[in-house]
TIKOL-736187 format. One record per residue (C-alpha): residue number from 1; residue in three letters; y negated, x negated, z negated. Coordinates in steps of 0.001 Angstrom, whole numbers. Layout:
{pt NUM,'ALA',{Y,X,Z}}
...
//
This chain:
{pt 1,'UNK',{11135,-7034,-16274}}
{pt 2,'UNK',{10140,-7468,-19450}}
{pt 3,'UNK',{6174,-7351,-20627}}
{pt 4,'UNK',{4993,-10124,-22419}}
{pt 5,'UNK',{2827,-9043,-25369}}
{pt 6,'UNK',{852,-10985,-28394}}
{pt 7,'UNK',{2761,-13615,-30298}}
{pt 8,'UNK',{5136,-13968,-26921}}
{pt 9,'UNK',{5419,-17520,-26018}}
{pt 10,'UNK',{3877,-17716,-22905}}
{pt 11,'UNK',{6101,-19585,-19948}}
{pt 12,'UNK',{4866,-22727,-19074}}
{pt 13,'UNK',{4589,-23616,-15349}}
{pt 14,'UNK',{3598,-25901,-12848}}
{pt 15,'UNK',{2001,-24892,-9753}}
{pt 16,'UNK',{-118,-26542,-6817}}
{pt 17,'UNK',{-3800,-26130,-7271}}
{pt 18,'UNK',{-7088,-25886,-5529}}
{pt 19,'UNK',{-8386,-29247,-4922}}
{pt 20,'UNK',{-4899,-31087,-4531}}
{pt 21,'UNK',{-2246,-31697,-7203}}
{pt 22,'UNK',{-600,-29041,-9756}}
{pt 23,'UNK',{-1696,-27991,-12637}}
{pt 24,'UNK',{886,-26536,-15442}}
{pt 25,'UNK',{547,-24759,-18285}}
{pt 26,'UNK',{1964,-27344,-20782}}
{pt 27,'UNK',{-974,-30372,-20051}}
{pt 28,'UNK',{-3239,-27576,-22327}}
{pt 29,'UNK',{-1266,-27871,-25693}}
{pt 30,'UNK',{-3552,-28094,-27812}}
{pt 31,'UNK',{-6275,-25931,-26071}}
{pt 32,'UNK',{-6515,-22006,-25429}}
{pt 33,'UNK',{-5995,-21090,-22546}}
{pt 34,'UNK',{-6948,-18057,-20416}}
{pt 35,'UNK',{-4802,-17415,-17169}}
{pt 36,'UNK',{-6018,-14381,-15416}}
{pt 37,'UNK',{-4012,-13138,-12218}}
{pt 38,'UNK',{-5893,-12061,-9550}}
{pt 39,'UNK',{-4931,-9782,-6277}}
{pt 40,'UNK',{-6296,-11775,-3197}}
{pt 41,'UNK',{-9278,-14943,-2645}}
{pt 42,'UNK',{-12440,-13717,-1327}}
{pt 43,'UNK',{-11732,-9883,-2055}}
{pt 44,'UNK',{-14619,-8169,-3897}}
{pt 45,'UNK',{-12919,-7758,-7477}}
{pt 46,'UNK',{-11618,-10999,-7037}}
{pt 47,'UNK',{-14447,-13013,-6080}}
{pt 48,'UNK',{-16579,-11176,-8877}}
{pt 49,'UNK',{-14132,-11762,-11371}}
{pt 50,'UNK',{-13750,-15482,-10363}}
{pt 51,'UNK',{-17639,-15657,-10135}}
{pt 52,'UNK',{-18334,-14147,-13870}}
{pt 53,'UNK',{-15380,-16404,-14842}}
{pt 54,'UNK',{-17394,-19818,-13614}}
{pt 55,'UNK',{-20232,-18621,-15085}}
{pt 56,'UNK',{-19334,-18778,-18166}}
{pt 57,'UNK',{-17425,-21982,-17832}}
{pt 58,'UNK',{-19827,-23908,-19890}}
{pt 59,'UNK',{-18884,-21265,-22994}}
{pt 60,'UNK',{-15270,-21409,-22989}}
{pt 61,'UNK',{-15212,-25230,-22641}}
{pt 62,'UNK',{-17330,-25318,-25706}}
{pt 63,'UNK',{-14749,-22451,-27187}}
{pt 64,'UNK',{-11945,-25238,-26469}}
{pt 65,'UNK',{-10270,-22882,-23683}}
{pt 66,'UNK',{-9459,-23984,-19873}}
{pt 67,'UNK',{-9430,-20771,-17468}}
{pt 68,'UNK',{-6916,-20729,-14972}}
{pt 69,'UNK',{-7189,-17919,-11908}}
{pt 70,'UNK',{-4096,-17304,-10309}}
{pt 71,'UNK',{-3041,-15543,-7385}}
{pt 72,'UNK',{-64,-15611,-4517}}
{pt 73,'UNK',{-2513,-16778,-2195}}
{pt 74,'UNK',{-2296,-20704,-808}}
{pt 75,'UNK',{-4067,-23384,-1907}}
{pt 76,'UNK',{-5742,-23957,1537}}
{pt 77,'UNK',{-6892,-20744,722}}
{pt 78,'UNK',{-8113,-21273,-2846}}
{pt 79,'UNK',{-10033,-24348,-1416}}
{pt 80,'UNK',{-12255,-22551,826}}
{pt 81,'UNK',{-12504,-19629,-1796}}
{pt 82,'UNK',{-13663,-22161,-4548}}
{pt 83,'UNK',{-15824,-23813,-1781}}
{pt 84,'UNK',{-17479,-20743,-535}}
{pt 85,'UNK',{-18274,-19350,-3942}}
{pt 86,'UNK',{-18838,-22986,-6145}}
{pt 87,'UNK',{-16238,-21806,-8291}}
{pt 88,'UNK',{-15623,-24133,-11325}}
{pt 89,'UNK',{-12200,-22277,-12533}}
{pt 90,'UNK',{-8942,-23836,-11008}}
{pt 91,'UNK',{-6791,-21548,-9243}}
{pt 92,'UNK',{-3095,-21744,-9229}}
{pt 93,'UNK',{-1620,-20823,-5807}}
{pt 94,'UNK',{1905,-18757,-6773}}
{pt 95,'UNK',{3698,-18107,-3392}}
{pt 96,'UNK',{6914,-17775,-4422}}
{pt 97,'UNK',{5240,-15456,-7470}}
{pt 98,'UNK',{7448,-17577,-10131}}
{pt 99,'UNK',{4831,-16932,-12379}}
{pt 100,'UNK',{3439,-14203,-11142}}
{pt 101,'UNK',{6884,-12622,-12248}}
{pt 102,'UNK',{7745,-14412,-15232}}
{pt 103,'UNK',{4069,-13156,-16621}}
{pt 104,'UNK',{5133,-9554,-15258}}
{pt 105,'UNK',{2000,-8832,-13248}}
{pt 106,'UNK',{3752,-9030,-9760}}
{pt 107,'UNK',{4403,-4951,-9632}}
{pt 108,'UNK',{5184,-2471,-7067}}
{pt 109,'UNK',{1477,-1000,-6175}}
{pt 110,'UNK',{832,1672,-4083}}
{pt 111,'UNK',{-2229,2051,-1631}}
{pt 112,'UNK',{-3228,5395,1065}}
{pt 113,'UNK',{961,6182,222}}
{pt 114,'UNK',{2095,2802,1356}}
{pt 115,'UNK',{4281,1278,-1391}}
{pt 116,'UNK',{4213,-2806,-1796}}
{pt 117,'UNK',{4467,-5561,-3873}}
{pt 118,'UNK',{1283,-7395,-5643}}
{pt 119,'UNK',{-739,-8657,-7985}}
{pt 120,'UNK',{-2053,-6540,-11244}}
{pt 121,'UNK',{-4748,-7701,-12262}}
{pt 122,'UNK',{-4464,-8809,-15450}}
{pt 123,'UNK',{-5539,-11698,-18072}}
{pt 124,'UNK',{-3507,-13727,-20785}}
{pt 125,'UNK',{-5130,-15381,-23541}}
{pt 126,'UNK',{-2540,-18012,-25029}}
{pt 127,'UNK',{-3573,-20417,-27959}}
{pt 128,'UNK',{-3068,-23659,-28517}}
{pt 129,'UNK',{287,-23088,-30298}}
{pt 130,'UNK',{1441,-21743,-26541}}
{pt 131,'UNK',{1904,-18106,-27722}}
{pt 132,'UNK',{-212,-15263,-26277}}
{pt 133,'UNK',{-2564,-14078,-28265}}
{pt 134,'UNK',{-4139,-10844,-26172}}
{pt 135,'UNK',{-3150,-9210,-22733}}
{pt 136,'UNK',{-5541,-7606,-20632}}
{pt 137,'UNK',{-3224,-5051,-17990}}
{pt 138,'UNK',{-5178,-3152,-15197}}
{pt 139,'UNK',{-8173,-4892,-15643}}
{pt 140,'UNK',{-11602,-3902,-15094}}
{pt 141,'UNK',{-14136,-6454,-13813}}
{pt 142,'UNK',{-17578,-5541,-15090}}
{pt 143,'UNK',{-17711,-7222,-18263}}
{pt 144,'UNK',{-14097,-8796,-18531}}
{pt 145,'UNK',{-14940,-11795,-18750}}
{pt 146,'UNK',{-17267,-11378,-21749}}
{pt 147,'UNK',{-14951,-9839,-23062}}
{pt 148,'UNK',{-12240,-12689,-22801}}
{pt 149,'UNK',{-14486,-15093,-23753}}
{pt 150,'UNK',{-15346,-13649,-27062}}
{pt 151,'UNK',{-12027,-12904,-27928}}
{pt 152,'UNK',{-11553,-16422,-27240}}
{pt 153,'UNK',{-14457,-17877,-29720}}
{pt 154,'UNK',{-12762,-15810,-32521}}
{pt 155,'UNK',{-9489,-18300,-32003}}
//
């Protein structure tokens, strides 16, 4: 599997989202978008990360840029997730990890020896030409999505 990197184009998809319908990649031409992949709903990281991500909502709407959260979890899931927390960002539920592998961030992981299969947590920033413009890999949360939403003002 090959890693996408800046100045990829960034595979479009269409996926079922929190709060009914699908959302896909290609209804953003014309916007930047960042599409960060996230382990599990309601998980510490995760819920941080999706937290810090809604709070800034109001900055990368004004930057032009839609965040997307997605995971492998369902979107009966993502619902109570966004519900519980008042998240703002939607969340693309992967199950079949489609995505999830065509972005290369469904990896073997290993946890207390156990091998399995999951979610790096990683973000994409693509522009509104549809090619990525930075990759976050192994992502930290504290601060991330600062980070990602400076590096999307500069676009």
């Amino acid at each position: 599997m090959t890693e996408l990197t800046a100045g990829d184009s960034a595979p479009d998809f269409t996926l079922p989202r929190n709060g009914g319908g699908t959302v896909s990649l290609s209804e953003f031409a014309e916007k930047s978008v960042v599409l960060y992949f996230y382990p599990k709903d309601d998980t510490s990281g995760c819920t941080t990360e999706a937290v810090d991500f809604t709070g800034l909502a109001s900055d990368f709407a004004a930057a032009g840029t839609v965040v997307i959260g997605m995971s492998p979890d369902s979107v009966k899931s993502h619902d109570k997730f966004a519900s519980k927390h008042s998240l703002s960002v939607i969340l693309a539920a992967d199950e079949e990890h489609t995505a999830l592998e065509a972005y290369g961030v469904w990896k073997e992981k290993s946890m207390y020896g156990k091998t399995y299969m999951g979610v790096e947590r990683s973000t994409v920033l693509i522009g509104p030409d549809g090619k990525i413009v930075e990759v976050w890999r192994k992502v930290k949360v504290p601060g991330h999505a600062e980070a990602v939403l400076k590096a999307a003002q500069s676009l």
